[in-house]
C-alpha positions in Angstrom: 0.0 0.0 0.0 1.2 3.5 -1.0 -0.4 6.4 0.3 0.0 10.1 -0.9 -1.5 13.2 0.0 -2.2 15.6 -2.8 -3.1 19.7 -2.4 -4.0 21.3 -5.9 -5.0 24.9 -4.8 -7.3 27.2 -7.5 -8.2 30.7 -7.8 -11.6 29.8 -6.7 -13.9 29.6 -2.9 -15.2 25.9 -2.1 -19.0 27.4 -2.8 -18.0 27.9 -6.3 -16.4 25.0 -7.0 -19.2 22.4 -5.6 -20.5 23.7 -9.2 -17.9 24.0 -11.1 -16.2 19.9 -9.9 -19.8 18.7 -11.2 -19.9 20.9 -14.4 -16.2 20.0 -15.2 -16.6 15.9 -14.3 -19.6 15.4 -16.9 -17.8 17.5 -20.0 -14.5 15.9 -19.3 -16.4 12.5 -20.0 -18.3 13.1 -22.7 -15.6 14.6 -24.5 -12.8 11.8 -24.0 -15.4 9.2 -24.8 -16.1 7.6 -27.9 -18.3 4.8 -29.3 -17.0 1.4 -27.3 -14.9 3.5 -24.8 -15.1 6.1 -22.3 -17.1 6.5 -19.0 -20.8 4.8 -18.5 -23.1 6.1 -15.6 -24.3 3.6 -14.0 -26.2 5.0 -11.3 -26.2 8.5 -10.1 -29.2 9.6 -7.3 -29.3 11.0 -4.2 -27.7 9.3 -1.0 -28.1 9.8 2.7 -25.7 8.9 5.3 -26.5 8.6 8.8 -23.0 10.1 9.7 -22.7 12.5 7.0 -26.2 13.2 6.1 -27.6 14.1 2.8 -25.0 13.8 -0.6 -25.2 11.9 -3.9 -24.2 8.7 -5.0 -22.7 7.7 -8.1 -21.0 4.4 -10.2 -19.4 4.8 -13.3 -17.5 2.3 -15.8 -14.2 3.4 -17.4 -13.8 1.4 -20.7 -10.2 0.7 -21.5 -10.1 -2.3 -23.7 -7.8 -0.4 -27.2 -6.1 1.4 -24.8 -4.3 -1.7 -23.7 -1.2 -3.2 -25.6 -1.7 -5.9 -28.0 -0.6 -8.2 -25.9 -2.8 -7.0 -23.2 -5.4 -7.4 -25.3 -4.9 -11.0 -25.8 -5.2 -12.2 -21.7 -7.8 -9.8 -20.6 -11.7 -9.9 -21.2 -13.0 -7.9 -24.5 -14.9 -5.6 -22.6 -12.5 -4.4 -19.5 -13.5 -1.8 -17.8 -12.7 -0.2 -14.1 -15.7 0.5 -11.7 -16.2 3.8 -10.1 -17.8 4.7 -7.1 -18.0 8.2 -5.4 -19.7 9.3 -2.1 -20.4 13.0 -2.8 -21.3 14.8 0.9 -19.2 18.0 -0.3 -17.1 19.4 0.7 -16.2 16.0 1.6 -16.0 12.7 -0.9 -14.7 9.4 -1.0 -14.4 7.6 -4.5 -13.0 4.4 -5.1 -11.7 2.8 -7.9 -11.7 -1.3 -8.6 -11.5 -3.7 -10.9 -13.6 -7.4 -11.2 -10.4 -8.7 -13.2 -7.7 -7.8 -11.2 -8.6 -8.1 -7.6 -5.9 -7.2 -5.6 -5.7 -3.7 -7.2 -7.4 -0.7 -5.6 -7.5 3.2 -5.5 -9.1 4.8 -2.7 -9.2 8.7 -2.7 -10.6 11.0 0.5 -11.2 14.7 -0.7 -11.4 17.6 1.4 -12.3 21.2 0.6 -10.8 24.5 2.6 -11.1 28.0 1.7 -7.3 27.9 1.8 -3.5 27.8 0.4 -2.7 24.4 1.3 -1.8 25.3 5.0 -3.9 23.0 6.5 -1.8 19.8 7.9 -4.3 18.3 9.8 -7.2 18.1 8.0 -7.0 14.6 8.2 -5.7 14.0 11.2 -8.5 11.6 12.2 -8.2 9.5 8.5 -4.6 9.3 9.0 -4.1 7.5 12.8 -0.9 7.7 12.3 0.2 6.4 9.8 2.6 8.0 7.2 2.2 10.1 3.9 3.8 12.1 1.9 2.4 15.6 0.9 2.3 16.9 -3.3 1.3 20.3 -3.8 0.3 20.2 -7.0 0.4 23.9 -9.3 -2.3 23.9 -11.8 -0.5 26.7 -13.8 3.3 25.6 -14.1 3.3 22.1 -13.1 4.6 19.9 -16.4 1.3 18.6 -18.2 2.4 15.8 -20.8 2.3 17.5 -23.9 -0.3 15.4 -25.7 -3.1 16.6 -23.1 -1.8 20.6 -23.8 -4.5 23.0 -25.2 -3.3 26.3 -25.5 -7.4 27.9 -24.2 -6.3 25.8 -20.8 -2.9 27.1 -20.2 -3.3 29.1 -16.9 -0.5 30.9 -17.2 -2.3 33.0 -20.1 -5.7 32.0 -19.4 -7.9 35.3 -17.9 -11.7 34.6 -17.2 -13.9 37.3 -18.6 -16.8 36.8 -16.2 -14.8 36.7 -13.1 -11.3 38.9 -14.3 -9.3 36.2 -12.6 -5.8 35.0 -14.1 -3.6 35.2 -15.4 -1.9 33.1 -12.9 1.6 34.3 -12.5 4.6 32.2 -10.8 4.1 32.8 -6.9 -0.1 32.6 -7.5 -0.8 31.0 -4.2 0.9 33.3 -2.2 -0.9 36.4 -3.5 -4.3 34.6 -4.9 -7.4 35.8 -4.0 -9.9 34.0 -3.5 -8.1 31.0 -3.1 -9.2 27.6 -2.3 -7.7 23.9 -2.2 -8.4 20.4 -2.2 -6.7 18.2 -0.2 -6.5 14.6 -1.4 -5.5 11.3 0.4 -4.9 8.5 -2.1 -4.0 5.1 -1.6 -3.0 3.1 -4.2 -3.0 -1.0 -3.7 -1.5 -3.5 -5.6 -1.0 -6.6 -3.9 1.2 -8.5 -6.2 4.7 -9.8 -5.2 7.6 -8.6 -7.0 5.5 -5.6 -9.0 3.3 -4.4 -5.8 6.4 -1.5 -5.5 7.0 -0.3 -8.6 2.9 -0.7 -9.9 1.8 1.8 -6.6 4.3 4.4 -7.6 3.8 3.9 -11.7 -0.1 4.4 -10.6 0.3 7.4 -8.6 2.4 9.4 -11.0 -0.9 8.5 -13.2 -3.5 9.8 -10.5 -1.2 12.9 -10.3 -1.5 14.0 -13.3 -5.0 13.3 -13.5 -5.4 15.5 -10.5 -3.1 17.9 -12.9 -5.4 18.2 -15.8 -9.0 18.0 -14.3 -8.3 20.8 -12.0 -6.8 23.2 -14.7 -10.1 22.6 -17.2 -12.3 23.2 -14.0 -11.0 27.1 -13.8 -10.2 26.9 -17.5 -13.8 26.5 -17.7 -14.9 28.7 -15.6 -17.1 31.3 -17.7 -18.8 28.1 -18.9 -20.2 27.2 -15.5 -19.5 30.3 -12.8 -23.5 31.4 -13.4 -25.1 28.2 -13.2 -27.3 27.2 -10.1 -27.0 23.5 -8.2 -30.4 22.9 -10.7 -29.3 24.2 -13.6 -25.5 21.6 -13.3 -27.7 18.9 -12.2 -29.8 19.4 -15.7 -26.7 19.6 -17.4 -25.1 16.7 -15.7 -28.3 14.7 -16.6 -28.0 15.7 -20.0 -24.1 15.2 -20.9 -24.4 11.5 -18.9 -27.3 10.3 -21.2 -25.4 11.3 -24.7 -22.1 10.0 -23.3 -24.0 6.8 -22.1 -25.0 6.9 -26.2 -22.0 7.8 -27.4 -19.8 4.7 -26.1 -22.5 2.8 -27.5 -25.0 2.1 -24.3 -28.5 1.9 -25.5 -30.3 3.2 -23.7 -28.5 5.5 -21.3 -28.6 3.4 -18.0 -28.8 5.9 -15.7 -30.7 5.4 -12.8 -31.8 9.1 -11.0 -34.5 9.0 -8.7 -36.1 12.2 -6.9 -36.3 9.7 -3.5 -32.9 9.8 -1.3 -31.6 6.2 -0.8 -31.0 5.0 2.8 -27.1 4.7 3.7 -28.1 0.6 4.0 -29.2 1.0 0.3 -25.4 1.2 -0.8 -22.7 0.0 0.7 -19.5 2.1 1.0 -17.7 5.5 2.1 -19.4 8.5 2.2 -17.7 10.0 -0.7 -18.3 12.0 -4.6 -17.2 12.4 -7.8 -13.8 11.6 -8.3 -11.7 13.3 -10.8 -12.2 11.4 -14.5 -9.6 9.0 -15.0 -10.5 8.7 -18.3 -8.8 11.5 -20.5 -7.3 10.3 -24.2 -5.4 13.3 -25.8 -6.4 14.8 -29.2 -3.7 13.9 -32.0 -2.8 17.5 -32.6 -1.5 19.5 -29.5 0.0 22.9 -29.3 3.2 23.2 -28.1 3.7 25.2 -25.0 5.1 28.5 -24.8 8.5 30.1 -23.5 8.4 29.3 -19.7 9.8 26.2 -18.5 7.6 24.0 -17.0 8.2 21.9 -13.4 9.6 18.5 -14.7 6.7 16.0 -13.6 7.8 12.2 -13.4 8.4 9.4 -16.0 5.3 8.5 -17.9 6.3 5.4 -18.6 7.0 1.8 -16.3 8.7 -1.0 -17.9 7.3 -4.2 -16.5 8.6 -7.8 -17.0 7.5 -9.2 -20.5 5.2 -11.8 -19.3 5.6 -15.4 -19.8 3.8 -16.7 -23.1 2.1 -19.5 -20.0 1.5 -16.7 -17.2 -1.6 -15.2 -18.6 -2.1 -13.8 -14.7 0.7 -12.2 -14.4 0.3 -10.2 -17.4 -3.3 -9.5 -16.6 -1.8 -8.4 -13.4 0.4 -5.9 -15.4 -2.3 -4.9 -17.6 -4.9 -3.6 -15.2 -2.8 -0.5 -14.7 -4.2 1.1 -18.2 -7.1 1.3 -16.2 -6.6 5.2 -16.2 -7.0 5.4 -19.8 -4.6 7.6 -20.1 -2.7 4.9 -22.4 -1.8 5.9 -26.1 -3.3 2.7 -28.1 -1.1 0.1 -28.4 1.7 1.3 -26.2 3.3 -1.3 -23.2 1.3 0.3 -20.1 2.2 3.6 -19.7 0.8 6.0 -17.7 -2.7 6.2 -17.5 -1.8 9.5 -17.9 -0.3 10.8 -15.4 -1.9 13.1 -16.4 -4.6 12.5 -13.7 -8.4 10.1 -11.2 -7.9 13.4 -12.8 -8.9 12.0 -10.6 -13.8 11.1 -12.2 
C-alpha cells in the first residue's frame, strides 16, 4: 500500500467550486469518450448517510479495452473496464476505484475542501491514525502537463476569465491569490502482487497525479462556462451530458438510474464520498506546443514491467490492469494512464 496526500489549490472559494467539480466531471467524460470506450453512468441519485447526512451517490464504468497493448489485449476480457464509485457529501467525498479482473488492485481517494492555500496539515488527522504520507502540492498553472493533453485555451499561465477577471496566474499565485481555495487529497494506491506491488503503486500514482493535474486546470479553465449556473441548472446539465455520453460509447439506452427519492445509507454499501476526478482523459492527435516558460519536470510517464511469460496469462493480466486510467496511447506497453490525472472522475 502506497499512500499520498495531494493539495492542488485554484483561484476559486469551495462554494463555487461544488458547481464547477460537477460541471467540469460530466464535459471531461463526454468529451474523451467515444463509441466502445469512455465513462458509463451507471447510477447517479441522491444518497443519505447517517453520519454525514444528505449527498449523492454515483458508479461509473471506465472502458479501457484499445487502450491496452496488444498483448494485453490477448489475456484480458473484450470488454475491461474499471468500476467507479463516489460518495459525494461536499465538501467532503470518498471515490473508489476497482476492478472485477484484477482483484488485488485498488485506488481509494478521501477529498477535502478549505477556503485555503494548502496550510492546513491536519485536515486529516483523524483518517490518518498515524500512519505516514507524503504531501504533493500540485500547481495547476506551471506544473509539467504531458504535452499530448496541452491545449493552448487551458494554459493558466495566459488564461484570464472574462466573467470573473481572474488569471492570469503568475509564478508565486498562491501566495498572493485571492480568492483561493484547495483540495486536499489522500490517495492510496493497492496493488498486492509480489515482485511488482512497488514499482505498480508508484507507476499508478504518477498516473493519478496528473490526472489530478489536468481536471483541476479545465475546472478554472472552464470557468465562464459554469461560474453562473445554479446547483439545478448543473444537475440538468449533468443529466443531459451522462445520457449522450452513455449513447455515445454505445450504451443503448442511457442506463442511468436518478431518482427524486434519497436512498438509505443501507441501500449502498461504502464511504461516504463524490465524484472523483475522471480518469479517463485520451489526448487529441494535434496538440500545441507550450510556450516560453519552462515548465516543473513531472515524473516518468512510462514503467517498464517484466515481459510476461507466453504461459503466465495472470501475471500479465496483473500488469495490464494498470491502463485502467485510460490515459494509455493505443497500443503502447502500459504507460501511464496519464499521469496526467483520477484526474482523478
Amino acid at each position: 500500500m502506497l499512500m499520498k496526500e495531494y493539495r492542488i489549490c485554484m483561484p476559486l472559494t469551495v462554494e463555487e467550486y461544488r458547481i464547477g467539480q460537477l460541471y467540469m466531471i460530466s464535459k471531461h467524460s463526454h468529451e474523451q469518450s467515444d463509441r466502445g470506450e469512455g465513462v458509463e453512468v451507471v447510477q447517479n441519485e441522491p444518497f443519505e448517510d447517517p453520519n454525514h447526512g444528505q449527498g449523492q451517490f454515483t458508479e461509473k464504468r471506465v472502458y479501457l479495452n484499445s487502450k491496452l497493448p496488444s498483448w494485453a489485449r490477448a489475456v484480458v476480457p473484450k470488454i475491461f473496464y474499471v468500476t467507479e464509485k463516489a460518495w459525494n457529501y461536499y465538501p467532503y467525498t470518498i471515490t473508489e476505484y476497482t476492478c472485477s479482473f484484477l482483484p488485488k488492485f485498488s485506488i481509494h481517494i478521501e477529498t477535502k475542501y478549505e477556503d485555503n492555500k494548502g496550510s492546513n496539515d491536519n485536515i486529516f488527522e483523524t483518517e490518518l491514525k498515524d500512519q505516514e504520507r507524503e504531501v504533493c502540492f500540485v500547481d495547476i498553472a506551471y506544473d509539467e502537463i504531458p504535452e499530448r493533453y496541452y491545449k493552448e485555451s487551458e494554459d493558466l499561465r495566459y488564461f484570464k476569465s472574462e466573467k470573473t477577471s481572474r488569471g492570469v496566474l503568475q509564478e508565486g499565485w498562491r501566495d498572493t491569490q485571492e480568492p483561493i481555495m484547495c483540495s486536499y487529497k489522500l490517495v492510496t494506491v493497492k496493488f498486492e502482487v509480489w515482485g511488482l506491488q512497488t514499482r505498480v503503486e508508484q507507476f499508478v500514482h504518477k498516473v493519478v497525479r496528473d490526472v489530478l493535474l489536468l481536471g483541476h486546470r479545465q475546472a478554472f479553465a472552464w470557468v465562464d462556462e459554469w461560474i453562473d449556473m445554479t446547483m439545478d441548472e448543473v444537475r440538468e446539465f449533468e443529466r443531459t451530458i451522462q445520457e449522450a455520453t452513455n449513447q455515445k460509447i454505445g450504451v443503448f439506452p442511457p442506463s442511468i438510474s436518478i431518482s427524486e427519492m434519497p436512498l438509505s445509507s443501507c441501500a449502498l454499501t461504502g464511504p461516504a464520498s463524490a465524484p472523483s476526478t475522471p480518469m479517463c482523459t485520451d489526448a487529441p492527435e494535434s496538440l500545441s506546443v507550450p510556450k516560453d516558460r519552462p515548465r516543473k519536470k513531472s515524473a516518468p510517464e512510462t514503467l517498464t514491467l517484466p515481459d510476461p511469460a507466453p504461459s503466465a496469462a495472470s501475471q500479465g493480466s496483473s500488469s495490464d490492469q494498470l491502463a485502467m486510467s485510460n490515459h494509455l496511447p493505443p497500443s503502447t506497453p502500459p504507460s501511464n494512464s496519464d499521469p496526467d490525472e483520477v484526474g482523478d472522475h
